[in-house]
C-alpha positions in Angstrom: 137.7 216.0 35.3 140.9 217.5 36.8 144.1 216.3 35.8 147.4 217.4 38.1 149.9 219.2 36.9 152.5 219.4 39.9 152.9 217.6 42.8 153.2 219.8 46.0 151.6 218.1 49.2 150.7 221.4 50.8 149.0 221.2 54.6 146.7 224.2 54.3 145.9 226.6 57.1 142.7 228.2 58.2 142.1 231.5 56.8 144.6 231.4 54.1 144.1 231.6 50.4 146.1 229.0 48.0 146.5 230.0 44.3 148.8 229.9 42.0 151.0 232.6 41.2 152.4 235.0 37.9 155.5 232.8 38.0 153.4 229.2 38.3 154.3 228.6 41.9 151.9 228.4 44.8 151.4 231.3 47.2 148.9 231.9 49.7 147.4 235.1 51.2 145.3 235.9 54.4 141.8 235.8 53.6 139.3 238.8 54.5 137.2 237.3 56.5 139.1 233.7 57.3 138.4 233.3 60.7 141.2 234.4 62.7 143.1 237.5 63.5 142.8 239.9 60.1 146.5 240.9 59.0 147.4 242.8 56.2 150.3 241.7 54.3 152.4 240.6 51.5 151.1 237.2 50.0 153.9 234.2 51.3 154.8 231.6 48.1 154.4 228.0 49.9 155.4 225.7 47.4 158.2 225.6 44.0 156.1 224.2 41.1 157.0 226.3 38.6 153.8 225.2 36.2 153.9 226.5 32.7 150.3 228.1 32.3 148.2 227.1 29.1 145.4 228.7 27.4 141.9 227.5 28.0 143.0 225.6 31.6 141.8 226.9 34.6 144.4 225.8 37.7 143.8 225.8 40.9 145.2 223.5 43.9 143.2 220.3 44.8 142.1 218.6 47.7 145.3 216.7 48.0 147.4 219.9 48.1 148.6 219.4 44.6 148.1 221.9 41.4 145.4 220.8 39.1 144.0 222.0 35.9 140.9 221.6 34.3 139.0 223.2 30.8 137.2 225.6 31.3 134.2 225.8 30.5 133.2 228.3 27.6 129.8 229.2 25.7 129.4 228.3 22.2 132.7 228.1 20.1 134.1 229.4 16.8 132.0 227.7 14.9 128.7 228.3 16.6 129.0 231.9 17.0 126.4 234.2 14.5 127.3 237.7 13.9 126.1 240.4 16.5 123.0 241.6 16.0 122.1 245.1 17.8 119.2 244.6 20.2 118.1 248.0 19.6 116.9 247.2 16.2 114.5 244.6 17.2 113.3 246.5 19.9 112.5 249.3 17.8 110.5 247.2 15.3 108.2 246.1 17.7 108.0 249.1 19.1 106.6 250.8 16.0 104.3 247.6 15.1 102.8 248.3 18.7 101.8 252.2 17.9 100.4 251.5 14.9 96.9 250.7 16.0 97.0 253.4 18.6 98.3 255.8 16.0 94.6 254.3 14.0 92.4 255.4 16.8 94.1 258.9 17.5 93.4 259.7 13.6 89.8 258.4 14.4 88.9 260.8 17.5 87.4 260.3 20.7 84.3 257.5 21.0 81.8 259.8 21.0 83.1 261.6 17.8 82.7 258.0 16.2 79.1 257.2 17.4 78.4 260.7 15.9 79.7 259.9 12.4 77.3 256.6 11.9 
């Protein structure tokens, strides 16, 4: 669940993109392929907000027009995290557990040398 941060009331426009800026504020650039005419140019800042940034939040700028942040979402944590382990190493294991039986029948010869030593 989002909670807001700032209250801006932005209207936004067709092929515009709103984010939040370096400096907290909210600025908006032309999109790529935002329907409309495509124009180069320098991205336009819309709104003062002036939003201190925290670690672990995720902001962007809701529905309503207003800057929101929510947690983002991470994999595992500090206290669930094992050491690395190499995937190389495993894959090597099996690897060699997999030749062994081939390595057997190479030492053993062709079939028809075995049907001649019984």
């Amino acid at each position: 669940m989002a909670t807001k941060v700032a209250k801006t009331k932005i209207k936004r426009e067709k092929g515009w993109l709103y984010y939040l800026d370096k400096k907290g504020n909210v600025s908006r650039a032309r999109m790529a392929r935002g329907g409309g005419k495509p124009a180069r140019g320098k991205p336009q800042m819309v709104a003062k907000a002036g939003v201190r940034r925290e670690e672990g939040f995720l902001y962007f700028i809701d529905k309503d027009g207003d800057v929101a942040r929510t947690k983002m979402a991470r994999r595992g944590g500090a206290s669930r995290r094992a050491p690395a382990r190499r995937k190389g190493a495993r894959a090597r294991v099996r690897r060699s557990a997999a030749r062994k039986p081939a390595r057997r029948a190479a030492r053993r010869g062709t079939r028809s040398a075995r049907r001649a030593r019984r």
